[in-house]
Every structure is written in C-alpha cells, then in structure tokens.
Backbone as CSV, one residue per row, in Angstrom:
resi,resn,N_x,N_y,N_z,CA_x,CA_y,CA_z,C_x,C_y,C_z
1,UNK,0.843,-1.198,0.000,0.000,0.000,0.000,0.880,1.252,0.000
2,UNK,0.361,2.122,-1.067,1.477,3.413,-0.932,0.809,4.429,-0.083
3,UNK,1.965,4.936,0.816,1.562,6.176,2.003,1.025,7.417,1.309
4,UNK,0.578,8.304,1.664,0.387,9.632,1.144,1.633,10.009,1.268
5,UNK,2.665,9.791,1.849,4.019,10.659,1.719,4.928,10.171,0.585
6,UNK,4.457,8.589,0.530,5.456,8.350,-0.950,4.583,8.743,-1.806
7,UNK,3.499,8.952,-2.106,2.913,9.893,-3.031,3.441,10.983,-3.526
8,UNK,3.262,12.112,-2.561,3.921,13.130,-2.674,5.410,12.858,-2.877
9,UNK,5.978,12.345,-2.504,7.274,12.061,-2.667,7.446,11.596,-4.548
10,UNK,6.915,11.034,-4.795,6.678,10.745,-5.934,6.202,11.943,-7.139
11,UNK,5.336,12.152,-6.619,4.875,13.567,-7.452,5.983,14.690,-7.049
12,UNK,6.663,14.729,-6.029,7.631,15.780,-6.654,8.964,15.553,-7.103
13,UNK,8.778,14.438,-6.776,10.312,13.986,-7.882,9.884,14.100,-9.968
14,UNK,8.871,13.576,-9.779,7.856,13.844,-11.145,8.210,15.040,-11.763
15,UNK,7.367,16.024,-10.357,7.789,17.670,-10.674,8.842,18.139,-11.427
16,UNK,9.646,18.184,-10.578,11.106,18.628,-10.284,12.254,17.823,-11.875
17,UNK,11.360,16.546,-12.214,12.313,15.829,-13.123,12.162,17.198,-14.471
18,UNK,10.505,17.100,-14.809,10.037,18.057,-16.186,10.546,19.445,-15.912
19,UNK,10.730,19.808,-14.913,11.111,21.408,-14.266,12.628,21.244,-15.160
20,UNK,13.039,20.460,-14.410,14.870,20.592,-14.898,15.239,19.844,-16.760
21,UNK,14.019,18.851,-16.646,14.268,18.697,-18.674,13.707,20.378,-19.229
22,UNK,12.426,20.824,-18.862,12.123,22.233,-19.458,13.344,23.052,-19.520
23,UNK,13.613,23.409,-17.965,15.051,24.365,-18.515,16.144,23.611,-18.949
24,UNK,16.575,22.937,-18.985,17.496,22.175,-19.654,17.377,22.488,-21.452
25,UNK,16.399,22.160,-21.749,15.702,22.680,-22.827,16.330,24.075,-23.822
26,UNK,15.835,24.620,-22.745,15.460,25.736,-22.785,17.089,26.433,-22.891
27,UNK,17.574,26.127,-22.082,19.166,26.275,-21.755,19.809,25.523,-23.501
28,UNK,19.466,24.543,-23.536,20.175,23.988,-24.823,19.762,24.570,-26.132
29,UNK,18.300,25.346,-26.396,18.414,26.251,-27.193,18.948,27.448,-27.135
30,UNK,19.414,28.025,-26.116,20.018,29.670,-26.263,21.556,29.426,-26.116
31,UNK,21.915,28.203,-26.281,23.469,27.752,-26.193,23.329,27.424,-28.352
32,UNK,22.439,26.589,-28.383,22.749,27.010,-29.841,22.319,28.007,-30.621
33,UNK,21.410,28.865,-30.162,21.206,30.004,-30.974,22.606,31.004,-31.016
34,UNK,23.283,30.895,-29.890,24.700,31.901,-29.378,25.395,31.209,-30.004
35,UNK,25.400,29.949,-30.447,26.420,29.178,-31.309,26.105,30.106,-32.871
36,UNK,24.850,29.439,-32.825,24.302,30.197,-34.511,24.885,31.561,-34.884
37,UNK,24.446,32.790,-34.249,24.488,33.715,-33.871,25.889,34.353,-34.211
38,UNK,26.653,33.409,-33.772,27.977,33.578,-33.765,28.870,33.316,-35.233
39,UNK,27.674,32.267,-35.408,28.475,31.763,-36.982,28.158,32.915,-37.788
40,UNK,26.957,33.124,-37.657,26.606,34.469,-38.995,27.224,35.856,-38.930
41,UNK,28.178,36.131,-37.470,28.867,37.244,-37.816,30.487,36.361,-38.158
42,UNK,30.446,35.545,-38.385,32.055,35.231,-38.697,31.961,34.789,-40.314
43,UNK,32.763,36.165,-40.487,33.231,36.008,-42.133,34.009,34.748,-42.777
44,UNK,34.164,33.854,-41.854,34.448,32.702,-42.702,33.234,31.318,-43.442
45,UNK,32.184,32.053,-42.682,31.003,31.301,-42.980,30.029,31.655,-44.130
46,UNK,29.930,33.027,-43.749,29.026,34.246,-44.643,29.785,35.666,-45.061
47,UNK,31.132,35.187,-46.175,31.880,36.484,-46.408,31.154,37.241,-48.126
48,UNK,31.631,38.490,-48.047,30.872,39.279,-49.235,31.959,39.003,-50.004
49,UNK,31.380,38.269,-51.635,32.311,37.886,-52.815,32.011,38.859,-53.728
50,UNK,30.862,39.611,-53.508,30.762,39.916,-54.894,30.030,41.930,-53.890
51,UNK,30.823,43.000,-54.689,29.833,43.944,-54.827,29.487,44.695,-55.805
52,UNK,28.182,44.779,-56.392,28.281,45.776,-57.557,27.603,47.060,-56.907
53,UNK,27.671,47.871,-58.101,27.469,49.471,-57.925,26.546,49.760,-59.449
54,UNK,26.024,50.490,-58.460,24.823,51.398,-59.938,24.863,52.366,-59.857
55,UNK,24.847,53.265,-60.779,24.792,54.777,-60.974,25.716,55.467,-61.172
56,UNK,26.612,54.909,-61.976,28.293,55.690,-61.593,27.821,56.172,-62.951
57,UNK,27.980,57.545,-63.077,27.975,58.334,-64.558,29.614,58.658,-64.407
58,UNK,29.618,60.115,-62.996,30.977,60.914,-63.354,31.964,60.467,-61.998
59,UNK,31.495,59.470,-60.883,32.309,58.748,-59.952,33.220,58.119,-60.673
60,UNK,34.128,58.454,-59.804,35.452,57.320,-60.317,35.097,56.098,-59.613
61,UNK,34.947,54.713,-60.501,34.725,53.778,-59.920,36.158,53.454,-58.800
62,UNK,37.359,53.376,-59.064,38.516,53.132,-58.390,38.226,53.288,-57.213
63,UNK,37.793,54.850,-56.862,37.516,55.767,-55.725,36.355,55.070,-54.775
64,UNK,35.323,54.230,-55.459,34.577,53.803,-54.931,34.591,52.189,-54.175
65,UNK,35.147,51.667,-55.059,36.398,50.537,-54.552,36.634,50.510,-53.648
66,UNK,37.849,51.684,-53.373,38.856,51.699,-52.298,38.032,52.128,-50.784
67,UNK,37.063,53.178,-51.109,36.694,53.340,-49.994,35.489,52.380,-49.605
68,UNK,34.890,50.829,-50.292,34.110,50.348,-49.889,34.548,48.571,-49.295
69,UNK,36.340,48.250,-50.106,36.624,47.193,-50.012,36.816,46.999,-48.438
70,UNK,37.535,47.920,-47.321,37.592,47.654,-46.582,36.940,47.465,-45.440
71,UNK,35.380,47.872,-46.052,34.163,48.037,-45.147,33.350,46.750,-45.235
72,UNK,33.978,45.943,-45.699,32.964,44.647,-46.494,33.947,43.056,-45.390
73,UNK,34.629,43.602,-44.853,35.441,42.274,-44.657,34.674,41.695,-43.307
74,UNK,33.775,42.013,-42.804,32.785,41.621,-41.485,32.287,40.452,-41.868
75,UNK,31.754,40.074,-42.999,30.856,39.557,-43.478,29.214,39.746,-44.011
76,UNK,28.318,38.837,-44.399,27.230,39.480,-45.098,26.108,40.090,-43.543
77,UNK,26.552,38.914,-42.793,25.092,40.032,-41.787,25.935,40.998,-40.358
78,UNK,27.339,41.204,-40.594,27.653,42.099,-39.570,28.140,43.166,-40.035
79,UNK,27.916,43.098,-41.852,28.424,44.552,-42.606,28.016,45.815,-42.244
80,UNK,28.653,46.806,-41.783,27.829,48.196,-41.869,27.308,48.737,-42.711
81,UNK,26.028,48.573,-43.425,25.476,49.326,-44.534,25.667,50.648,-44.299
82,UNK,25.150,51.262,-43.137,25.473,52.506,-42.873,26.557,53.429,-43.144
83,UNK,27.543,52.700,-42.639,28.692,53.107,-42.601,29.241,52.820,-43.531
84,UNK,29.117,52.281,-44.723,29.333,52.668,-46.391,29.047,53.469,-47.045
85,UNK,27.384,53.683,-46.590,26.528,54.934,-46.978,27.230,56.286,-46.607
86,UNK,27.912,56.550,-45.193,28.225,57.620,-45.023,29.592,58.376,-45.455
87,UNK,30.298,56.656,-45.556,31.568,57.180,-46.235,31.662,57.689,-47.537
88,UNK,30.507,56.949,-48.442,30.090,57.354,-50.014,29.752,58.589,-50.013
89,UNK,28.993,58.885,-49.237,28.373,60.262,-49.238,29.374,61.494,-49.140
90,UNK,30.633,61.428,-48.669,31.363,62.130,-48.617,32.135,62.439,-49.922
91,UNK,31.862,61.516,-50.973,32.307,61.880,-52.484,31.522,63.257,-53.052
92,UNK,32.093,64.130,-53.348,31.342,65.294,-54.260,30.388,64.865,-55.076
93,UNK,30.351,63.807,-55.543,29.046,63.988,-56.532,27.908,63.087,-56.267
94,UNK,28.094,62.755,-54.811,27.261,62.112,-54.634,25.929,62.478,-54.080
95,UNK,24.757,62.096,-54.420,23.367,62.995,-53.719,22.851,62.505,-53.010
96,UNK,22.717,61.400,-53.023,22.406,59.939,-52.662,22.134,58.673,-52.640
97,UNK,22.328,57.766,-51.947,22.900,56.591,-52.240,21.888,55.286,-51.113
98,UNK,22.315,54.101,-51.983,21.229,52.943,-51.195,22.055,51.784,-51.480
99,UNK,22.152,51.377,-50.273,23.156,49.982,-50.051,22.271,48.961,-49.209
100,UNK,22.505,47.799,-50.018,21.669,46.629,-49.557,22.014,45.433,-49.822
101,UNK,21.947,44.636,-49.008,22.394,42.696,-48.945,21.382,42.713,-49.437
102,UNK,22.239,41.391,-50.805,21.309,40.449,-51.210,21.941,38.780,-51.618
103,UNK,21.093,38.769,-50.680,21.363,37.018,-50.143,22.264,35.941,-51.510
104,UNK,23.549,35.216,-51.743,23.928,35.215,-50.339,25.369,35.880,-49.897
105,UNK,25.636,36.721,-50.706,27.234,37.192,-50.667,27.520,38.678,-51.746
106,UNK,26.455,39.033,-51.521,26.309,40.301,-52.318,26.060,41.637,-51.512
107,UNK,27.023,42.953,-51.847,26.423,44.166,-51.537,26.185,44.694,-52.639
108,UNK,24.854,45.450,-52.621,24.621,46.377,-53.970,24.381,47.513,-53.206
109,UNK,24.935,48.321,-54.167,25.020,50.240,-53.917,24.723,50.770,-55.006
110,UNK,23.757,51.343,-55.024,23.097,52.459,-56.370,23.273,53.868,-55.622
111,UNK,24.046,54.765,-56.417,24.792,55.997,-56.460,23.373,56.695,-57.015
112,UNK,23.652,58.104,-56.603,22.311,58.602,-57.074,23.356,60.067,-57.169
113,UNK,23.606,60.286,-58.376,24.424,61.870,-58.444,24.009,63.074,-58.512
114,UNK,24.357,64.039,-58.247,24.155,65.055,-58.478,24.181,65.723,-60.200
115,UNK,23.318,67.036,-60.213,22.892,66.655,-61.649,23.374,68.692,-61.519
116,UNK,24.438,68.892,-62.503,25.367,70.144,-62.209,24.533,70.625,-63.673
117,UNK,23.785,71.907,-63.443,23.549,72.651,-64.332,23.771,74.000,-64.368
118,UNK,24.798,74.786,-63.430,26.008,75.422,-63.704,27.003,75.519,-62.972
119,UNK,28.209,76.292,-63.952,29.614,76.820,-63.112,28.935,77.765,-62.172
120,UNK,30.041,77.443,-60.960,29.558,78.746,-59.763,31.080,79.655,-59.438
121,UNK,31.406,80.682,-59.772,32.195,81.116,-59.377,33.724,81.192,-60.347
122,UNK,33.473,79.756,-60.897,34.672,79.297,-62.140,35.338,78.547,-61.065
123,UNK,34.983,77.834,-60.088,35.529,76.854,-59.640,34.705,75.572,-59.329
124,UNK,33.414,75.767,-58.789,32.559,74.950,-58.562,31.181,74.611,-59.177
125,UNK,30.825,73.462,-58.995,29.185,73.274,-59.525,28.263,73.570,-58.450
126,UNK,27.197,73.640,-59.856,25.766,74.181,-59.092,24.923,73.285,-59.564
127,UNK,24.439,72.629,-58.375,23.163,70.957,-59.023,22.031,71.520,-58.928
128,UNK,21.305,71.061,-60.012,19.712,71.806,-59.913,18.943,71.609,-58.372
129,UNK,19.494,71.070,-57.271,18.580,70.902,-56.043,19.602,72.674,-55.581
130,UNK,20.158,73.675,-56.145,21.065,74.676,-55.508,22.406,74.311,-54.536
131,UNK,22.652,72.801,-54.805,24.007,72.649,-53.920,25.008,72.521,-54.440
132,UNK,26.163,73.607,-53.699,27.353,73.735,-54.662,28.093,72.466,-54.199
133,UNK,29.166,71.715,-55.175,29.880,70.493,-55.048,31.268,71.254,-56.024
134,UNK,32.211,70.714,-55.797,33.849,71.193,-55.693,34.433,69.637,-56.234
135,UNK,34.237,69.278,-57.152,34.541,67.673,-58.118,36.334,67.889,-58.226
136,UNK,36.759,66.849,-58.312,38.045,66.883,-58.617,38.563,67.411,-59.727
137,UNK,38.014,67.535,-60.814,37.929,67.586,-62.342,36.330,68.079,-63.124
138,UNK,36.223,69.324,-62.971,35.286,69.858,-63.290,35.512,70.534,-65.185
139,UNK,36.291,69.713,-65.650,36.829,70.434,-67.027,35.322,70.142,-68.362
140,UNK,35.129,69.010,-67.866,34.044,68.770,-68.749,32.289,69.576,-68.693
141,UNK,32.231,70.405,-67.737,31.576,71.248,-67.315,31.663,72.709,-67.892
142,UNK,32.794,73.027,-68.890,32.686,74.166,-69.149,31.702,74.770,-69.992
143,UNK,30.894,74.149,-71.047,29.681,74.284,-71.355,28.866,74.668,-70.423
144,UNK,28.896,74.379,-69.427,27.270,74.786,-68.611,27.338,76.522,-67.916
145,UNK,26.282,76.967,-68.062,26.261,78.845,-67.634,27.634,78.717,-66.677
146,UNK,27.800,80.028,-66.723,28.470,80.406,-65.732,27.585,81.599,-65.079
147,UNK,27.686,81.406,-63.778,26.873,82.391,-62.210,28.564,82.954,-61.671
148,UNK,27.765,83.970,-61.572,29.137,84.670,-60.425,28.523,85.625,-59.612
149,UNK,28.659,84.917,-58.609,27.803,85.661,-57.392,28.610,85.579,-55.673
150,UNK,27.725,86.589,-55.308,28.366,86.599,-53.134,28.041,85.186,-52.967
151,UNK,28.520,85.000,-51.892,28.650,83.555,-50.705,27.100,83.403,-50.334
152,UNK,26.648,82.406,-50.550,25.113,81.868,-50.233,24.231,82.156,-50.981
153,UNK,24.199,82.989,-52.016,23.024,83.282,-53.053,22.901,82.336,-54.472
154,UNK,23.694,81.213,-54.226,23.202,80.642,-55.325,21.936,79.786,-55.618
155,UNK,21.207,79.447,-54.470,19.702,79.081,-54.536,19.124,80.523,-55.320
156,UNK,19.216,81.173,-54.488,18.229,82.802,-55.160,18.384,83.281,-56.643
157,UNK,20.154,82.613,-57.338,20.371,82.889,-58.327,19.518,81.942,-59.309
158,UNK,19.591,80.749,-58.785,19.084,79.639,-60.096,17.909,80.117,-59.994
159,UNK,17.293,80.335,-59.302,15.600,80.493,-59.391,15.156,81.558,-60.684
160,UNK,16.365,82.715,-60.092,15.974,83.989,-60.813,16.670,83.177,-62.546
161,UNK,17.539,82.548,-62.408,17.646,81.627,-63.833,17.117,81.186,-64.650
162,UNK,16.161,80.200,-63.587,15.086,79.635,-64.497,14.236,80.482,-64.970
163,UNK,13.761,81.441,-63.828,12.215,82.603,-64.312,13.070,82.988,-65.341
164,UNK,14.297,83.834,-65.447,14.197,84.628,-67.178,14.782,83.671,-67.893
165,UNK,14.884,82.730,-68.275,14.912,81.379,-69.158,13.738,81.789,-69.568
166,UNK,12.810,80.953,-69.053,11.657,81.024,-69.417,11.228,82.404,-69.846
167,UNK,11.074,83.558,-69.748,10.684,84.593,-69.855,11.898,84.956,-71.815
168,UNK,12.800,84.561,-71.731,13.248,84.276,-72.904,13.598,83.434,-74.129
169,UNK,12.353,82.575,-73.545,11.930,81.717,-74.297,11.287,82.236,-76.108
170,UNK,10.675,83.262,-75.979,10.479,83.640,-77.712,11.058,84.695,-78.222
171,UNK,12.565,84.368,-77.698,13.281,85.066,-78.504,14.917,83.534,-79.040
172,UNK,13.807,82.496,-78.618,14.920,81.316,-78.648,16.508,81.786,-78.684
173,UNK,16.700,82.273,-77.434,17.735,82.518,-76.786,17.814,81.976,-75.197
174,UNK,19.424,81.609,-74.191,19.224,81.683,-72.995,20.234,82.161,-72.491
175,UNK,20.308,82.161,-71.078,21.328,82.705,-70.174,22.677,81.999,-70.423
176,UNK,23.969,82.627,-70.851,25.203,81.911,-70.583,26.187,82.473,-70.090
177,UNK,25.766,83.973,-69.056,26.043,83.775,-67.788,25.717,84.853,-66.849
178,UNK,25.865,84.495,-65.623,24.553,85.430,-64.998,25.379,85.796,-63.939
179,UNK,25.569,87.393,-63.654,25.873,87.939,-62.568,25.414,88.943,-61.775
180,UNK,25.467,88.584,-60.120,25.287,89.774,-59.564,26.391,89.808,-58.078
181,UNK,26.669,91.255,-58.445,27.304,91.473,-57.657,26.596,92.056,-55.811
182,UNK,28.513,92.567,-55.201,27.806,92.653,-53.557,26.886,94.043,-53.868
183,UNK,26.198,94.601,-54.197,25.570,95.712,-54.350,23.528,95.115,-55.101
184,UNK,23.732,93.868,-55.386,22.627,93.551,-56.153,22.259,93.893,-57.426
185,UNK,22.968,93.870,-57.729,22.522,94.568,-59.771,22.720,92.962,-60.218
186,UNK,22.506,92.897,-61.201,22.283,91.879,-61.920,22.787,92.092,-63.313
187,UNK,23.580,91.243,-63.818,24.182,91.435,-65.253,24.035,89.973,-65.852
188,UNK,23.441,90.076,-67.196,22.723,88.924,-68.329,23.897,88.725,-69.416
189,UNK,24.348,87.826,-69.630,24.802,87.480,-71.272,24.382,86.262,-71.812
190,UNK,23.750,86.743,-72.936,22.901,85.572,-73.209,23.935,84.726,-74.617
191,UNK,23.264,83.880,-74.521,23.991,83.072,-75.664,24.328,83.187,-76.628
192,UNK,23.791,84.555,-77.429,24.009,85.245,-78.990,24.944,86.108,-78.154
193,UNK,25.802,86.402,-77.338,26.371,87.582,-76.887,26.224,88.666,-76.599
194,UNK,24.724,88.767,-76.439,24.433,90.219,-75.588,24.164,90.420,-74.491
195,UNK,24.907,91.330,-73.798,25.196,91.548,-72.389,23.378,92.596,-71.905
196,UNK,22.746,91.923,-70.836,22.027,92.383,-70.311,22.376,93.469,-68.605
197,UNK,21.981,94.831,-69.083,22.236,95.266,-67.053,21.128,95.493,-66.484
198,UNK,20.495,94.738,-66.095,19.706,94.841,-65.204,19.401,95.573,-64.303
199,UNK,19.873,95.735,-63.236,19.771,97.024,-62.406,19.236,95.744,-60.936
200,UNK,18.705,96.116,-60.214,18.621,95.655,-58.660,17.187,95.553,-58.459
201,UNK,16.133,96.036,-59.564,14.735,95.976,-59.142,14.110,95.734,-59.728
202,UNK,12.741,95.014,-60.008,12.194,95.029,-61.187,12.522,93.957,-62.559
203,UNK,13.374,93.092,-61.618,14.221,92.175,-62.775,13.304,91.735,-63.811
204,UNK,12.161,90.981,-63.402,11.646,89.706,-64.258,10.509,91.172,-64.728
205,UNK,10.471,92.622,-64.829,9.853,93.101,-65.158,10.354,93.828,-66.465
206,UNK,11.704,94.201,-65.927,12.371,94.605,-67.015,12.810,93.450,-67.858
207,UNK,12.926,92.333,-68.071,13.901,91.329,-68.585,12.477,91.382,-69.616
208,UNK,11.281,91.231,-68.996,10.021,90.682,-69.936,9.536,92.183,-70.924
209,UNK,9.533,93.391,-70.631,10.119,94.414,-71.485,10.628,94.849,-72.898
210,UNK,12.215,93.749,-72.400,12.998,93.753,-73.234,12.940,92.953,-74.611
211,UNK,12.134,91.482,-73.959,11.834,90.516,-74.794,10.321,91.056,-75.973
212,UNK,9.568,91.848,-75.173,8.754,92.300,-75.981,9.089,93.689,-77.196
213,UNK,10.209,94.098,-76.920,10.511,95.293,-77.943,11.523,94.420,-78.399
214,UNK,12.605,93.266,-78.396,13.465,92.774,-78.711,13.107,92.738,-80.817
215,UNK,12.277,92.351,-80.870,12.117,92.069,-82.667,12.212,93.428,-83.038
216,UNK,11.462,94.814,-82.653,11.625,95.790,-82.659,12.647,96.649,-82.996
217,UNK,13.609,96.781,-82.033,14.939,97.190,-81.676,16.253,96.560,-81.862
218,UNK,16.212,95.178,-82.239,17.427,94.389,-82.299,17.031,93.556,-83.823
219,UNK,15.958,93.005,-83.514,15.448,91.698,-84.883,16.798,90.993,-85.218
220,UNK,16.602,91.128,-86.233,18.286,90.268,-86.794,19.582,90.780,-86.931
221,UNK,19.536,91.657,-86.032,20.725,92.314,-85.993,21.516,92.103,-84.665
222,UNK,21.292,90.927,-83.622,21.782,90.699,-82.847,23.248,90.374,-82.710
223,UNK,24.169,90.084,-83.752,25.219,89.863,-83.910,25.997,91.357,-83.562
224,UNK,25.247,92.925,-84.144,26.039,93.907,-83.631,25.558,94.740,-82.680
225,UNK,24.881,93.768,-82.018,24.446,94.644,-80.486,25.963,93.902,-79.228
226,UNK,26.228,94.703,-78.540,27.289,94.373,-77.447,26.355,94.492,-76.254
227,UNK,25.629,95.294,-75.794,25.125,95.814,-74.540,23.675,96.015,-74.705
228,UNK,22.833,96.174,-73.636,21.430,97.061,-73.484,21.362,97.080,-72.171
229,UNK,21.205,98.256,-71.587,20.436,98.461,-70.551,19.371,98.880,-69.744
230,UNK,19.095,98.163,-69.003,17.284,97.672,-69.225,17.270,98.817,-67.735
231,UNK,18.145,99.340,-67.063,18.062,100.367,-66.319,16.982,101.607,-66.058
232,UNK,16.729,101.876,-67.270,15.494,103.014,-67.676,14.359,102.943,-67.280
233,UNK,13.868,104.295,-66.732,12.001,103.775,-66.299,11.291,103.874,-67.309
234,UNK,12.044,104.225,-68.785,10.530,104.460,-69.695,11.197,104.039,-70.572
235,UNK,12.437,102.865,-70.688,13.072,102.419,-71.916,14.126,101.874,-71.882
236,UNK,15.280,101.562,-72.707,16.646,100.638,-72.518,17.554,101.582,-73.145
237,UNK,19.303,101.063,-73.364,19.711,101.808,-74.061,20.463,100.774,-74.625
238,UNK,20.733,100.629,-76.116,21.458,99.955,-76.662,22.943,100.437,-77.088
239,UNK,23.876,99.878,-76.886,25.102,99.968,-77.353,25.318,99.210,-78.371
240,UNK,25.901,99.416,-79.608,26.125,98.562,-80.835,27.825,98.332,-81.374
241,UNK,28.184,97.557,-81.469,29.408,97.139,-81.484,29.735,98.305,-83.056
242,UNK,31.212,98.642,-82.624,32.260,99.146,-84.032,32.257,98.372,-85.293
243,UNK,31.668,98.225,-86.046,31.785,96.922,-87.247,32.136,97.887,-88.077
244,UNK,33.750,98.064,-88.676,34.155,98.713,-89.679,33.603,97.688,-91.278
C-alpha cells in the first residue's frame, strides 16, 4: 500500500524531473542560438564575394572601390550598410545613395548623383537641387552657364535663372552667364552675346520688357548689339558694337 508521503514524494520527484528537462531545454536552445548567432557574424562562414554598384555616370569607380573594399570584410550580416553609406556620401558627386544585402554574398550600392547645371564662381558646380559640389575635375563642365555671385546666393540665383529662361523663351535665346554682384545689380549674357544690365529691381519686369521690344529694336541684328540696358524707367539703351 502506498503512504500519502510516498505519493507526494513521488509527485515531486515527477515535478522537479520536467522542471529541470524544461530548462534544460530551454538552456540547450540559447546555447545554440549563441552558437548560430555567432556563426553568422564570422566572415568565414558568410563572407561578401561579390559587390556591384549602380549609378556611376561621373564617380570614379577606383575611388569607390577603395573606400568600400575595406568596409565589407565583417561579413554578409555584420556589414555596416550605414557606414558605407556615409563614407560614399562624402564623395562630391554624390546625392544619394542605397546599399543593400542580397542574399547570399552580395552588396549592392546604387549611387544617385548630383545633376550640375552650372559653373559657380569658375571653380565649382551648381546641381539643380542649388548645392554647390567642388569635383576633382570639373573640365568637362565648361559648357554649362556660368553664375558669379556673393557667398550663399546661389539658390536665389538659379531660381531667378530659371524665371528669365523662361521669360526668354520667344526670342529662342538663354542665359550663358549670370551675374550679380555685392551691391545687387544683376548682369545677363545671353547666348548670342548680348550683355544684359539689369539694375537691382524690377528684374523679371524689365527682362520681360525687353523681350517684348526685342524684334523691334534688335530683330536680326543681334550679332552687332554688345550691350542694353534695361536700367530706364521708360526704356533701354542699346550699345552697338564698331563693325568697320
């Protein structure tokens, strides 16, 4: 006959057995997950063989290389994406950029550049978002306007760019190069070679003015105009080149 105490005695040895297989268990999975865990940051298991790059127009690929080979040697899941991203970003022409694993030994990076639609100064570019960038080799850029302006006004300049672009649109002519100095005046040379002076007020009033008496006063004779100035409250003044 069994006592009530070997009962209990029984039932807690019972207890106590499933108590210690549960954590036991339990213990033997977080010993191999820390095993696992461990394998996937060791680059001898999961190393990056392969990275490509997208978007390289005017990046030097070399440049991009060097500063990404040594960021890759962690392996595929302890790589710093980040910290590729930020080092890339420090290239001049870069605008922005997206780096991403793809399974099982791949980084891909798509470059997103900056898009330079003028000289600033005769040393630097100007990207249509208004941010100046300082490229190693800006020679192939000499086609694009030239701006010559004070420190920080080149957002205010492109704007005023685009409006008289557009505003000289039917005289199929444009800006090729635009200045204002520390005083605010504004000076135009447009692509047939005539120098616009603007004056400090009234820009996109006078510029639109000019375009409307332009067939008038110039027509096809733009080759011996040098100057006009759009200065006047009730008119311009043209200067006409010496043509012996």
């Amino acid at each position: 006959m069994i006592t009530r105490r070997q009962k209990n005695s029984h039932n807690f040895f019972s207890f106590s057995f499933k108590k210690i297989c549960k954590w036991g268990g339990f213990i033997f999975l977080l010993i191999a997950l820390l095993m696992m865990m461990s394998k996937l940051k060791d680059v001898r298991y999961f190393p990056i063989k392969n990275v490509k790059v997208y978007g390289i127009q005017h990046v030097n690929r070399d440049t991009v290389q060097q500063i990404v080979t040594p960021l890759i040697h962690q392996g595929f899941f302890s790589v710093d994406v980040n910290l590729i991203k930020e080092k890339l970003l420090e290239l001049p022409w870069i605008a922005n950029i997206a780096v991403t694993r793809e399974w099982p030994d791949r980084i891909a990076i798509t470059l997103f550049e900056k898009t330079p639609v003028a000289q600033w100064n005769e040393k630097s570019l100007l990207s249509n978002n208004g941010e100046l960038f300082t490229p190693e080799d800006n020679a192939d850029f000499k086609g694009l306007p030239q701006f010559i302006g004070p420190p920080r006004q080149q957002v205010r300049m492109l704007e005023f760019y685009n409006q008289l672009n557009t505003l000289l649109q039917p005289l199929h002519t444009k800006i090729s190069r635009l200045e204002l100095n520390y005083s605010d005046n504004w000076l135009l040379t447009l692509d047939n070679g005539i120098k616009l002076a603007v004056g400090e007020k009234d820009i996109l009033t006078r510029v639109d003015h000019f375009v409307k008496v332009y067939p008038k006063i110039v027509g096809d004779k733009a080759n011996q105009v040098d100057s006009i100035d759009l200065r006047y409250t009730n008119g311009l003044a043209v200067k006409w080149k010496n043509i012996g």
